[in-house]
Residue frames as a rotation matrix with the C-alpha (Angstrom) as fourth column:
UNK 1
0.381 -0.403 -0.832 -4.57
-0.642 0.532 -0.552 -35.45
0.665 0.745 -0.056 -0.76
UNK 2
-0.622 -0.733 -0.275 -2.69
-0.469 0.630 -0.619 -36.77
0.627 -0.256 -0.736 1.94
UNK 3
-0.314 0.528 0.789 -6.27
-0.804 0.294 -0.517 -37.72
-0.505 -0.797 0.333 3.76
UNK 4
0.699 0.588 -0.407 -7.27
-0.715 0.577 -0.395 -39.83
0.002 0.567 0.823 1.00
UNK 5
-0.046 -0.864 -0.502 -3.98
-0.610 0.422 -0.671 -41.65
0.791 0.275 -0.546 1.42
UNK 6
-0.844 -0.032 0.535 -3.85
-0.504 0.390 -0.771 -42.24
-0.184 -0.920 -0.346 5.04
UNK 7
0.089 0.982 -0.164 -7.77
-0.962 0.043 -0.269 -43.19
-0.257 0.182 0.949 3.91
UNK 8
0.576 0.004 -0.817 -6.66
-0.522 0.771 -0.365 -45.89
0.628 0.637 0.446 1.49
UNK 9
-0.578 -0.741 -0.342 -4.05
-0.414 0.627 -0.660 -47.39
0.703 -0.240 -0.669 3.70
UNK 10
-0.727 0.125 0.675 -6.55
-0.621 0.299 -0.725 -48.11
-0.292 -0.946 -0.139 6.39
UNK 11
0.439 0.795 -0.420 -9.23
-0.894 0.434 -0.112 -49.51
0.093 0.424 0.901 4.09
UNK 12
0.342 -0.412 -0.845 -5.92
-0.520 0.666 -0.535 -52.07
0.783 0.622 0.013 3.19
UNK 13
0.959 -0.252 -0.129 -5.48
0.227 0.410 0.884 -52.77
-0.169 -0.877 0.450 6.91
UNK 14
0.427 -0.858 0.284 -1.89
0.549 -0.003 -0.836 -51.28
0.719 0.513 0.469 5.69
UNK 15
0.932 0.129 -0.340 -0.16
0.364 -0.331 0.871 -49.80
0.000 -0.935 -0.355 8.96
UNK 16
0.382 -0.878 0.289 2.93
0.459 -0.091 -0.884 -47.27
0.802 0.470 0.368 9.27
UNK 17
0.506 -0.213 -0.836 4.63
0.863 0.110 0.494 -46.58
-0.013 -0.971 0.239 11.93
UNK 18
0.458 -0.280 0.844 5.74
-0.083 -0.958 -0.273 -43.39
0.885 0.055 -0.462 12.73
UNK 19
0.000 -0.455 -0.891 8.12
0.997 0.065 -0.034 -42.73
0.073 -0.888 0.454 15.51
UNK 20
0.689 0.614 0.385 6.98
0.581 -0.786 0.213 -39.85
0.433 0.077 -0.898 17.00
UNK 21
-0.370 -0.883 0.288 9.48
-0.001 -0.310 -0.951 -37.09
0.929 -0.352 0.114 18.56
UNK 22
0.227 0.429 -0.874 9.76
0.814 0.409 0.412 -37.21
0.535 -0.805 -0.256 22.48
UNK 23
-0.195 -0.760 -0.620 11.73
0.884 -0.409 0.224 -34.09
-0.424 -0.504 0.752 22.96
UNK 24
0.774 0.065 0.630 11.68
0.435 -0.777 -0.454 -30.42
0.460 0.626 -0.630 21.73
UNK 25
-0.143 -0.797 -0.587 14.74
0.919 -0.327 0.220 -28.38
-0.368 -0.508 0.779 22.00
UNK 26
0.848 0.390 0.359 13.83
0.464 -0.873 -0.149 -24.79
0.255 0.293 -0.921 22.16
UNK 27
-0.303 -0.943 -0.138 17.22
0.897 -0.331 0.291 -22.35
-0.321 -0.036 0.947 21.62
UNK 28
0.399 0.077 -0.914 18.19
-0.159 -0.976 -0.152 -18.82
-0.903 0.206 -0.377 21.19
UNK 29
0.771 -0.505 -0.389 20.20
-0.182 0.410 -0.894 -18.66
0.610 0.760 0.225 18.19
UNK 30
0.036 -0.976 0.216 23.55
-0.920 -0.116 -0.373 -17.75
0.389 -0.185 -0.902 20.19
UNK 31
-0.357 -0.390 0.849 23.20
-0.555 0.820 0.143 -21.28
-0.751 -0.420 -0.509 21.93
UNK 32
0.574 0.071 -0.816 22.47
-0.784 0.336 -0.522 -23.18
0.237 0.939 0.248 18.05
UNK 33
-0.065 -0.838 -0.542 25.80
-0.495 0.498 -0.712 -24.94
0.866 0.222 -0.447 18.00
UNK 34
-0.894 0.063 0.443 24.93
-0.388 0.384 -0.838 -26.45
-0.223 -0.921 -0.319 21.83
UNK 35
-0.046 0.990 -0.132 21.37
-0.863 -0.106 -0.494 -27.12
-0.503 0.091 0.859 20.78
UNK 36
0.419 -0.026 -0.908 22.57
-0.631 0.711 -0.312 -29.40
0.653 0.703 0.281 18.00
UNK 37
-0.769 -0.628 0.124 25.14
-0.502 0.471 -0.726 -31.14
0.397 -0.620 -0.676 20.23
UNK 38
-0.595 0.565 0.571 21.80
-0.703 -0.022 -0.711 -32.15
-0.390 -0.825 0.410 22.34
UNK 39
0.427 0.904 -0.015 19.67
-0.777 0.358 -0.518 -32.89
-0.464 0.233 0.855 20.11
UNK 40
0.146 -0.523 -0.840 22.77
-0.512 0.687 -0.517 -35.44
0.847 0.505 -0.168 18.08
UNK 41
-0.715 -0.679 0.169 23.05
-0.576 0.433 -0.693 -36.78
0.397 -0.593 -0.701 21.51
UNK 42
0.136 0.932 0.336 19.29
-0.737 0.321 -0.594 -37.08
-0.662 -0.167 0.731 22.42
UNK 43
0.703 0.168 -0.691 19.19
-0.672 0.476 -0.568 -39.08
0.233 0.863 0.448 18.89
UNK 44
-0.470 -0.846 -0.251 22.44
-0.579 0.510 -0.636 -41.14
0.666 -0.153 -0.730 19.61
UNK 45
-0.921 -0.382 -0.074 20.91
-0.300 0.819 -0.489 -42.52
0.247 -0.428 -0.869 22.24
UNK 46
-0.836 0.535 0.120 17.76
0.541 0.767 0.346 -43.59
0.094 0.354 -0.930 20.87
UNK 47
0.039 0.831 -0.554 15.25
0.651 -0.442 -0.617 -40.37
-0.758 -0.337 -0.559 21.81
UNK 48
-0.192 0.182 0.964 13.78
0.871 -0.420 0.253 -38.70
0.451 0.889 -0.078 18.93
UNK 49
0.024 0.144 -0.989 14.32
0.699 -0.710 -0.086 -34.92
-0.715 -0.690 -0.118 19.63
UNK 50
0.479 0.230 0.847 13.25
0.825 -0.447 -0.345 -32.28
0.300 0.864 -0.404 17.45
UNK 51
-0.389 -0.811 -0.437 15.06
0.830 -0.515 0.216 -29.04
-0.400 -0.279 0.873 17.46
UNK 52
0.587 0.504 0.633 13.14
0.752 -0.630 -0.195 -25.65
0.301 0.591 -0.749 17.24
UNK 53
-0.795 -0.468 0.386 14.61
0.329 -0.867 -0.374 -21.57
0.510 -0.170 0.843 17.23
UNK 54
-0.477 0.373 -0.796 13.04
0.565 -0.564 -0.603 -19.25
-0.673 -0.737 0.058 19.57
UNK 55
-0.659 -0.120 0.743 11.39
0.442 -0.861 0.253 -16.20
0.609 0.495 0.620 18.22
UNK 56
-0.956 0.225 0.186 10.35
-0.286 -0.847 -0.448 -12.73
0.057 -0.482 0.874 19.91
UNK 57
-0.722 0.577 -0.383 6.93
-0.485 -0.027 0.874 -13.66
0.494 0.816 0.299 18.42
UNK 58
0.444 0.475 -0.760 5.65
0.223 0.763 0.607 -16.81
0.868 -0.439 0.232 20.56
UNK 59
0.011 -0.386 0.922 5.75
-0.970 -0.228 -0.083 -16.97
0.242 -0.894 -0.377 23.99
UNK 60
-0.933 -0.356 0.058 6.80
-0.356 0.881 -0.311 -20.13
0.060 -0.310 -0.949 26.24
UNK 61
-0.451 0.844 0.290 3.01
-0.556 -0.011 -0.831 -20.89
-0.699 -0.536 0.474 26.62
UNK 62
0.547 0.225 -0.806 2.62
-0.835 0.077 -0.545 -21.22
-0.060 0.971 0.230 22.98
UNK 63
-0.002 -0.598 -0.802 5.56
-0.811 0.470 -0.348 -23.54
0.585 0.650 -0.486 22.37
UNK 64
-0.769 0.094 0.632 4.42
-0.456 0.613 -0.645 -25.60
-0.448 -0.784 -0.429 25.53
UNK 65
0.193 0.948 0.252 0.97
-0.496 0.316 -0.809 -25.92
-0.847 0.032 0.531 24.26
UNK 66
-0.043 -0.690 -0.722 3.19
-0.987 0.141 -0.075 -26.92
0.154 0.710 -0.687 20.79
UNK 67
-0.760 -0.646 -0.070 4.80
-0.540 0.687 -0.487 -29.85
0.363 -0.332 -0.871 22.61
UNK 68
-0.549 0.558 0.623 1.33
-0.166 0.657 -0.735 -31.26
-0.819 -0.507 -0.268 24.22
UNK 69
0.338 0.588 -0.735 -0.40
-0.889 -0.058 -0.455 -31.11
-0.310 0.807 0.503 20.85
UNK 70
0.410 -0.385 -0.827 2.18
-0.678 0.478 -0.559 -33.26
0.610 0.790 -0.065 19.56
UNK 71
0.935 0.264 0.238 2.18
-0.351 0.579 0.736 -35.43
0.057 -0.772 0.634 22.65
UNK 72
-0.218 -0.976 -0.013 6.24
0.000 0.013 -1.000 -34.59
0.976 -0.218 -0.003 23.43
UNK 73
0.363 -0.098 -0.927 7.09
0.724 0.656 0.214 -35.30
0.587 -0.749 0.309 26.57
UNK 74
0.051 -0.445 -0.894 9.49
0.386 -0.816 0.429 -32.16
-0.921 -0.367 0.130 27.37
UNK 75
0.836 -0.289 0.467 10.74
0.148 -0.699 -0.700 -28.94
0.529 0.654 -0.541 26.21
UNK 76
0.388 -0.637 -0.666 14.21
0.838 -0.059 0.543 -28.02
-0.385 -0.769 0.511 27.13
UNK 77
0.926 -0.005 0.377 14.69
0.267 -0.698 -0.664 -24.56
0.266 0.716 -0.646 26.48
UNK 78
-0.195 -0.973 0.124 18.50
0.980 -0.190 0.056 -23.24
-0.031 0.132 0.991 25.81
UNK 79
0.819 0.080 -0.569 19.20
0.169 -0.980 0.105 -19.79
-0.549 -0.182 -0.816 26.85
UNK 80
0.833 -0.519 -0.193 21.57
-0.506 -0.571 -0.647 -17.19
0.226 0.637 -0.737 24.79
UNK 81
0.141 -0.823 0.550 24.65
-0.962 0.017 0.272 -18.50
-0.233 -0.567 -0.790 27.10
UNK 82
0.492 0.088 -0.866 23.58
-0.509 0.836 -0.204 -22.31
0.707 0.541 0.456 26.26
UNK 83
-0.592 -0.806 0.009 25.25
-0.426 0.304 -0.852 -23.01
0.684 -0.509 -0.523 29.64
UNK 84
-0.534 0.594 0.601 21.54
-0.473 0.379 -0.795 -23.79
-0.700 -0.709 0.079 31.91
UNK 85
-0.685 0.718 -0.124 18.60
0.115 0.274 0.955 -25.38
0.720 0.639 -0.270 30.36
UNK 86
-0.292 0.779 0.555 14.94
-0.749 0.175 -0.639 -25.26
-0.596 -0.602 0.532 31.94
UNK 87
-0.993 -0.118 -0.022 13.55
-0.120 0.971 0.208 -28.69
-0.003 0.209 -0.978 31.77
UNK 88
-0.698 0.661 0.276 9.88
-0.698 -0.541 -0.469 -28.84
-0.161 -0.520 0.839 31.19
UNK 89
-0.930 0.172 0.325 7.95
0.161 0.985 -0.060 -31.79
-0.331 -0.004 -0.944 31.79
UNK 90
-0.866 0.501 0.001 4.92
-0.335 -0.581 0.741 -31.32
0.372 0.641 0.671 29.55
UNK 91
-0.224 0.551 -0.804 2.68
0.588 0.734 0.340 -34.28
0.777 -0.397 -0.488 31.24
UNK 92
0.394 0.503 -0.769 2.57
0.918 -0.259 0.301 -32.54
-0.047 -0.825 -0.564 34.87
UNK 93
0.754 0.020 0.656 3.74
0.179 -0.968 -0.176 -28.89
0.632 0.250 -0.734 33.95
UNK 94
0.650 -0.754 -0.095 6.80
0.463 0.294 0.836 -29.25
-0.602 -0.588 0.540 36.21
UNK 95
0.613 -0.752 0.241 10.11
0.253 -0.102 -0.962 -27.39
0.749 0.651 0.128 35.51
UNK 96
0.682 -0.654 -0.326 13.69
0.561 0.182 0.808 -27.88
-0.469 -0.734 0.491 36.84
UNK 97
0.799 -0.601 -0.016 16.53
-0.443 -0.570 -0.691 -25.07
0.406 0.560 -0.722 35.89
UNK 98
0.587 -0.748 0.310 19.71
0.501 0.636 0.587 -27.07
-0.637 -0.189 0.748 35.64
UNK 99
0.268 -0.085 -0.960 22.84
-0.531 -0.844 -0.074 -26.88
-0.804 0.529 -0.272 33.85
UNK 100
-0.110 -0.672 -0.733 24.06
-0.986 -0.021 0.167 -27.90
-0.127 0.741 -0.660 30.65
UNK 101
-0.463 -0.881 0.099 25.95
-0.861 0.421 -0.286 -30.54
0.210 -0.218 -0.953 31.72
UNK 102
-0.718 0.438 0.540 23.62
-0.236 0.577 -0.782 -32.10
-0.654 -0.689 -0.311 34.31
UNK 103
0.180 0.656 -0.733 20.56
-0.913 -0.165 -0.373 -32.03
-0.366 0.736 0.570 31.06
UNK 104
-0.213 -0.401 -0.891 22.93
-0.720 0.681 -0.134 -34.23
0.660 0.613 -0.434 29.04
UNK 105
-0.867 -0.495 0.065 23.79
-0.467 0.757 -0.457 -36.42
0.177 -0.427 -0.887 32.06
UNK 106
-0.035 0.967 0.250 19.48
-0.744 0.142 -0.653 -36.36
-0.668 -0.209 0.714 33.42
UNK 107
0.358 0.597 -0.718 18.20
-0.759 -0.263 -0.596 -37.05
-0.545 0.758 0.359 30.09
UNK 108
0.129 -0.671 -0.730 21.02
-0.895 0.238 -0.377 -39.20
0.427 0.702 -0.570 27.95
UNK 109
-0.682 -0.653 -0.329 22.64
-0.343 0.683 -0.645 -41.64
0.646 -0.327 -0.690 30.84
């Protein structure tokens, strides 16, 4: 259903932007309430960041390969404590453990 849509709009030359997320925030639960904070700041200042829970289930590999599928930029994953982050540049596989703080400041300012 929704191919035949996307179908018809292009027939009509009819064009929708989409604004794609640039970010994934990957959290335990215990760091949730820090997770949001991020991601209302990411958004505040103009970067679409999507906000996902861990689980036992997937490994970081998985939720990396996630983030390049959907042609994000980073993952910043939030440990239990919600006090570091690991910064992972999805483009050249790069990652930087920082904390918190320094995330917001990188990333925001």
């Amino acid at each position: 259903m929704a191919d035949q849509l996307l179908l018809a709009l292009s027939r009509q030359k009819i064009r929708i932007d989409v604004k794609m997320n640039d970010t994934i925030i990957l959290y335990d639960q215990q760091a949730r309430d820090k997770a949001i904070r991020l991601a209302c700041q990411f958004r505040n200042a103009g970067i679409p960041a999507q906000l996902t829970p861990r689980t036992e289930a997937e490994t970081m590999d998985a939720y990396l390969d996630y983030a390049r599928r959907f042609q994000m930029h980073r993952l910043i994953s939030l440990p239990a404590d919600g006090s570091t982050a690991v910064v992972y540049d999805t483009e050249t596989g790069v990652s930087v453990s920082q904390a918190y703080t320094e995330t917001v400041r990188d990333y925001i300012h």
